[in-house]
C-alpha positions as CSV (number, residue, x, y, z in Angstrom):
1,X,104.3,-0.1,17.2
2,X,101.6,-1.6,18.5
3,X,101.0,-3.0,21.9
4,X,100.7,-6.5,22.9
5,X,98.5,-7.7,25.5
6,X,98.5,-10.9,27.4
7,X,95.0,-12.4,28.5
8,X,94.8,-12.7,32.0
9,X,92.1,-12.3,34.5
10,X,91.1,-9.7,37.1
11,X,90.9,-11.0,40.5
12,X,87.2,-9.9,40.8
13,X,85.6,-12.4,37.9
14,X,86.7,-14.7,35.9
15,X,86.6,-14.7,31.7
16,X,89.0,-13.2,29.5
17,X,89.7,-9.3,30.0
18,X,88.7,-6.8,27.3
19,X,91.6,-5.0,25.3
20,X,92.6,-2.0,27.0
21,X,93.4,1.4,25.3
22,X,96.6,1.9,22.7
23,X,97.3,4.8,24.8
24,X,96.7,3.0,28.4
25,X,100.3,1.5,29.7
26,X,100.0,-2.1,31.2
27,X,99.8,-2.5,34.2
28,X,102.4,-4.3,36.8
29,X,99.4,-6.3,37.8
30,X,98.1,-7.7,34.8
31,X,101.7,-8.4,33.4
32,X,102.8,-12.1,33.5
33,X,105.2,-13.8,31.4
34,X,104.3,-17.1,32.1
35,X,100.5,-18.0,31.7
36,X,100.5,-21.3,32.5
37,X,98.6,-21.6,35.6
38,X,95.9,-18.9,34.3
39,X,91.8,-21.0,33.1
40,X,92.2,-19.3,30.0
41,X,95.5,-20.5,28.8
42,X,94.1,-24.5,30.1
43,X,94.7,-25.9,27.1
44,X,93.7,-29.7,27.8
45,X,91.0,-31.1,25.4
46,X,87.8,-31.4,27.1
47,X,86.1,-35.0,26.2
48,X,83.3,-33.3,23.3
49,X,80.0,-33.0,25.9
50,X,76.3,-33.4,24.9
51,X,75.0,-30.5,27.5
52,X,71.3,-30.7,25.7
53,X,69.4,-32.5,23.0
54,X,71.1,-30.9,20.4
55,X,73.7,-29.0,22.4
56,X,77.0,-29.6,22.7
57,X,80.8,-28.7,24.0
58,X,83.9,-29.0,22.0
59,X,86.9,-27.3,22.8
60,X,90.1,-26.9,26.0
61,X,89.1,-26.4,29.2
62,X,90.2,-22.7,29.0
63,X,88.0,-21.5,25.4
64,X,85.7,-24.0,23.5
65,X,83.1,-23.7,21.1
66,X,79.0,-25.3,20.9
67,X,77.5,-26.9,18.6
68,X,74.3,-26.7,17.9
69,X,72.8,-29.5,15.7
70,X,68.9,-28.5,13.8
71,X,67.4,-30.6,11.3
72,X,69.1,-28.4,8.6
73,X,72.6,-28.4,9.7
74,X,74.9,-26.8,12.8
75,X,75.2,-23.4,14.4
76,X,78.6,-23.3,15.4
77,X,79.4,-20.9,18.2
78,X,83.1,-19.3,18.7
79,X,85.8,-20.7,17.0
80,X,88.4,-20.6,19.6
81,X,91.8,-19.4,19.2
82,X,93.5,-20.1,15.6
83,X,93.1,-22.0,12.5
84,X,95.0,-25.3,14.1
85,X,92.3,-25.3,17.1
86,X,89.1,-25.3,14.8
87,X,90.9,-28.0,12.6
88,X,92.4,-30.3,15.0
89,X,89.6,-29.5,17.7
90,X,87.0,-28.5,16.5
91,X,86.2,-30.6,14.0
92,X,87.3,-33.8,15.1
93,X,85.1,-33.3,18.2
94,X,82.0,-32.5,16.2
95,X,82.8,-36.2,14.1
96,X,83.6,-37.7,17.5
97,X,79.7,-36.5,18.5
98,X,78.7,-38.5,15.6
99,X,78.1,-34.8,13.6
100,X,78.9,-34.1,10.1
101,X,81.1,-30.6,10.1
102,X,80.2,-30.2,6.5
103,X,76.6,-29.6,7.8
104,X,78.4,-26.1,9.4
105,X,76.1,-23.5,8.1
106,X,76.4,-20.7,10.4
107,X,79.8,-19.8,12.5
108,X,78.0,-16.9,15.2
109,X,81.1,-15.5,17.0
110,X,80.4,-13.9,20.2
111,X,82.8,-11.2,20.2
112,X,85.9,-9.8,18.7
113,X,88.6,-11.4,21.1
114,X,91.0,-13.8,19.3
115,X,90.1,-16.7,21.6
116,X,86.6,-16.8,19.6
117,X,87.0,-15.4,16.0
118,X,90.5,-17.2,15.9
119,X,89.5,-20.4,14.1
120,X,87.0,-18.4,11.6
121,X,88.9,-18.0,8.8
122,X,89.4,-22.1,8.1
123,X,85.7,-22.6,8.9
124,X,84.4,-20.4,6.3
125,X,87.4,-21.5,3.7
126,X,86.8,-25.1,4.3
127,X,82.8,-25.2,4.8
128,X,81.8,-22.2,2.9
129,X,79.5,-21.5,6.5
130,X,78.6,-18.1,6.9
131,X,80.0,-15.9,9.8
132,X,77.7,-14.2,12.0
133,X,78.6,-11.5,13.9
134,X,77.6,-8.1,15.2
135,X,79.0,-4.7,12.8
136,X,81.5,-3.5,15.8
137,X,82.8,-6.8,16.6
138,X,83.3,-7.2,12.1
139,X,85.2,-3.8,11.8
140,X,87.4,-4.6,15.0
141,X,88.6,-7.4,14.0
142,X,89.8,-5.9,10.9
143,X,91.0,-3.0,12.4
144,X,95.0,-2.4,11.6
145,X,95.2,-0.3,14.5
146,X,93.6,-2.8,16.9
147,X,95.6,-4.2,20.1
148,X,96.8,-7.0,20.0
149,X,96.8,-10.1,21.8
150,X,98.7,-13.1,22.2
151,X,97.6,-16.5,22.6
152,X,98.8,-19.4,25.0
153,X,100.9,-20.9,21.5
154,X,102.9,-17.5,21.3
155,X,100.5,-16.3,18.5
156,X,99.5,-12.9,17.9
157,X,95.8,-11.5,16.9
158,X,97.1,-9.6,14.3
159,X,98.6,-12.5,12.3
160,X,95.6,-14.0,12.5
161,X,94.1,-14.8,9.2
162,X,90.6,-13.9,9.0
163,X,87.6,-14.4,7.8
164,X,86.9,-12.2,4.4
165,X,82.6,-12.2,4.2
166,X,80.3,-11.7,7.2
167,X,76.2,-11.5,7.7
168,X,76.1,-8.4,10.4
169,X,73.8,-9.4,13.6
170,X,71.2,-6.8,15.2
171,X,69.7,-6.3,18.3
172,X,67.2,-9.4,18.7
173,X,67.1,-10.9,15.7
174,X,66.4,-14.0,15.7
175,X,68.9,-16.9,13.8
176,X,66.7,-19.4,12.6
177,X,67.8,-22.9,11.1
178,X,65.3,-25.9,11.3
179,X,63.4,-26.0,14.7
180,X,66.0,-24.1,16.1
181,X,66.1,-19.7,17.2
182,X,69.1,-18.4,18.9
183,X,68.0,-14.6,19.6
184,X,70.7,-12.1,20.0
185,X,71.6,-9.6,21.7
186,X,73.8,-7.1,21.3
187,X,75.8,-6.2,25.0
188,X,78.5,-3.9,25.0
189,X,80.7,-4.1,28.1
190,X,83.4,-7.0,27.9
191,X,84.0,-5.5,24.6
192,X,82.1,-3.0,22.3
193,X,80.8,-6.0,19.8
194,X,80.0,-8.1,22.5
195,X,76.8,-10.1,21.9
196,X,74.7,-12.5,23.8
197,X,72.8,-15.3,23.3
198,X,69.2,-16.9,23.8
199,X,68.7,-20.8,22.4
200,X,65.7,-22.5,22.4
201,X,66.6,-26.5,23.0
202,X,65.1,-29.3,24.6
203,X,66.6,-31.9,27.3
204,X,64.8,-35.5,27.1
205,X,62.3,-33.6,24.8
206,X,61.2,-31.3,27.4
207,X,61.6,-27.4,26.3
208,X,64.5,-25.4,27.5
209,X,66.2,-22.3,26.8
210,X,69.6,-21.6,27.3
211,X,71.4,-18.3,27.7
212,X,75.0,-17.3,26.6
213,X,76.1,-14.0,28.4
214,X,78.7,-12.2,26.1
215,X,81.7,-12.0,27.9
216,X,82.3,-11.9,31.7
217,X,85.8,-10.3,32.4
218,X,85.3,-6.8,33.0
219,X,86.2,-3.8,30.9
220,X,89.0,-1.2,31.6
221,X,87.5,2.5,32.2
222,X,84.6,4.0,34.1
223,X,83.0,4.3,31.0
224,X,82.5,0.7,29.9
225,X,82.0,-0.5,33.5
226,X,78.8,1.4,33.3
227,X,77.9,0.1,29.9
228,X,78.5,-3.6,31.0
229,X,76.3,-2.5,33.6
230,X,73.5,-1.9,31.4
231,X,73.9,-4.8,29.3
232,X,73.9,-7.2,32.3
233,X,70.3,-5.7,33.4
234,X,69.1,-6.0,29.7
235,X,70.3,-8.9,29.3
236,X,69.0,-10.6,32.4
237,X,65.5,-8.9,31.9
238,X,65.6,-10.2,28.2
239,X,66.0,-13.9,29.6
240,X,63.7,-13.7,32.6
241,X,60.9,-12.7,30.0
242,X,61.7,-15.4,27.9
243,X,62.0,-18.3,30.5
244,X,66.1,-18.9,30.4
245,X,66.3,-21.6,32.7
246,X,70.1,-22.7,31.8
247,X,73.4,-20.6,31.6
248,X,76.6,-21.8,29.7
249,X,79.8,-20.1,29.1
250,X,82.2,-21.0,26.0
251,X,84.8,-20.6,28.7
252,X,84.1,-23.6,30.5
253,X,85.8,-23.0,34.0
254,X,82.8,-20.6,34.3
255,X,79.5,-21.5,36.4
256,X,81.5,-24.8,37.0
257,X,80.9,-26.2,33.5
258,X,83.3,-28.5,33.7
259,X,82.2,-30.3,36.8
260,X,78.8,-30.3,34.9
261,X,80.0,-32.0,31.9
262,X,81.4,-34.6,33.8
263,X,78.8,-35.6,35.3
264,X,76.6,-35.4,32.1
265,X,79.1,-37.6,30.4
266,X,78.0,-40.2,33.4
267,X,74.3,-39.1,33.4
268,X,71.3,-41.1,33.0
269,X,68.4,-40.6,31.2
270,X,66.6,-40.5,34.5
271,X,68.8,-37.4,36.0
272,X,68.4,-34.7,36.2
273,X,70.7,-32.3,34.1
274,X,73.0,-30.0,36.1
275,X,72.6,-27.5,34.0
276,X,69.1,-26.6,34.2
277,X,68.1,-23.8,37.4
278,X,65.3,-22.4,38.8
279,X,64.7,-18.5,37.8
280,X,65.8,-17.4,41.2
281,X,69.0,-19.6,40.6
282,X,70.0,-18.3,37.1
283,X,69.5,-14.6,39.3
284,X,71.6,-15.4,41.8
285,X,74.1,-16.3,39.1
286,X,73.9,-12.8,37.4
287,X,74.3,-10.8,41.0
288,X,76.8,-12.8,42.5
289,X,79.1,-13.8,39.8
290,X,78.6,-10.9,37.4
291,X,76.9,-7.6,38.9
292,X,78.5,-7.5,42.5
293,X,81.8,-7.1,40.6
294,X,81.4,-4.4,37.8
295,X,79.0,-2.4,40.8
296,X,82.1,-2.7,42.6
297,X,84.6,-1.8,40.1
298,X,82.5,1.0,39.0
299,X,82.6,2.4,42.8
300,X,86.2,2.0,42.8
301,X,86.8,5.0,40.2
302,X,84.9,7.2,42.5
């Protein structure tokens, strides 16, 4: 039989938690039969956002989705938890932003969780969009054997239905549709398909670009720890290099989205966006919020 695992969050960061091993029991700690007052399981429908340009947030304020609007149709990232979400969310926010969901030509899913890939399968059926994702995250997904999870609607992963066609994603390539390049990355450590994200945008038509780390809870063994490790210092090399100057999260309690998309929803054109940071800001962001805590969890199994 296989095992079914609740999302909840360590203590030490917040984002969903990776799947831990069939063999691994769960333990007391992370076992909760009522989820209600966990971020993740928030789910309250955020007012759609405009964060940039031609950037924007749909979605709960526990797991959302962006939308990324080029002169040849949308980038959609994540497709949150099930079929229902991406039909009755999703879509309806992208109208409410004045978008067209039939211009969906890419769905790029972050990473094999069900909070992400769960809305896949009706975008792809309905839009005939094409669904980006890295090889790993593909073959988990479809995995019989693969844990499963269960979502804040008593819904489990594995009676998901899912998407049946996929383009695989490598290591930096580079997505391009109209003036718009999202360069990937692929960033093992919250889980073993885990990529990450690097969008060129602009904010009152000045440049910008705009990182998506691939997943901040933290994984469950030594092991991983020290791979997420890696992929953090990669990853914040990467967008140091290429002048990230913004951080978002598709789980919007992160980095304080929300607060920021509230005040964007009140912004003038003459503010300044909340979202934008100085390189020694968006640093400070990886070591305090992300690398104190796997350094630490990694010293804990010694």
């Amino acid at each position: 039989m296989k095992n079914i695992i609740l999302l909840v969050f360590t203590v030490l960061i917040l984002g969903c938690n990776s799947k831990k091993k069939k063999e691994e029991p769960i333990s007391n700690s992370h076992e909760k039969n009522d989820l209600s007052d966990s971020p993740l399981f928030n789910t309250e429908i955020v007012e759609p956002t405009k964060l940039f340009d031609n950037i924007y947030f749909v979605g709960y304020g526990g797991v959302g989705a962006f939308i990324v609007n080029t002169t040849q149709g949308i980038i959609l990232i994540d497709a949150m938890w099930t079929n229902d979400d991406a039909k009755n969310v999703i879509i309806p926010g992208i109208e409410k932003l004045g978008l067209n969901p039939k211009d969906i030509k890419y769905l790029l899913v972050t990473h094999e969780h069900a909070d992400h890939y769960g809305g896949a399968n009706y975008i792809e059926k309905t839009y005939k969009s094409k669904i980006l994702m890295s090889e790993v995250a593909w073959n988990s997904i479809h995995d019989p054997n693969a844990l499963v999870l269960v979502d804040p609607f008593g819904n489990k992963s594995s009676d998901l239905p899912l998407p049946q066609s996929y383009q695989k994603v490598v290591d930096k390539e580079i997505i391009s549709l109209g003036e718009t390049n999202i360069k990937v990355l692929l960033t093992p450590g919250h889980t073993k398909g885990a990529i990450s994200l690097v969008i060129n945008t602009t904010d009152n038509n000045i440049d910008h670009d705009v990182s998506i780390w691939g997943g901040t809870g933290l994984p469950n063994t030594l092991e991983e720890n020290k791979k997420y490790l890696k992929s953090l210092n990669y990853f914040e090399s990467f967008a140091i290099k290429n002048g990230v100057d913004a951080q978002i999260s598709n789980h919007p309690f992160v980095n304080n989205l929300l607060d920021d998309m509230k005040l964007l929803r009140l912004r003038k054109s003459t503010e300044k966006n909340p979202l934008i940071l100085t390189t020694e800001e968006f640093k400070r962001n990886i070591d305090t919020a992300l690398r104190k805590s796997v350094i630490e969890k990694i010293n804990s199994y010694q």
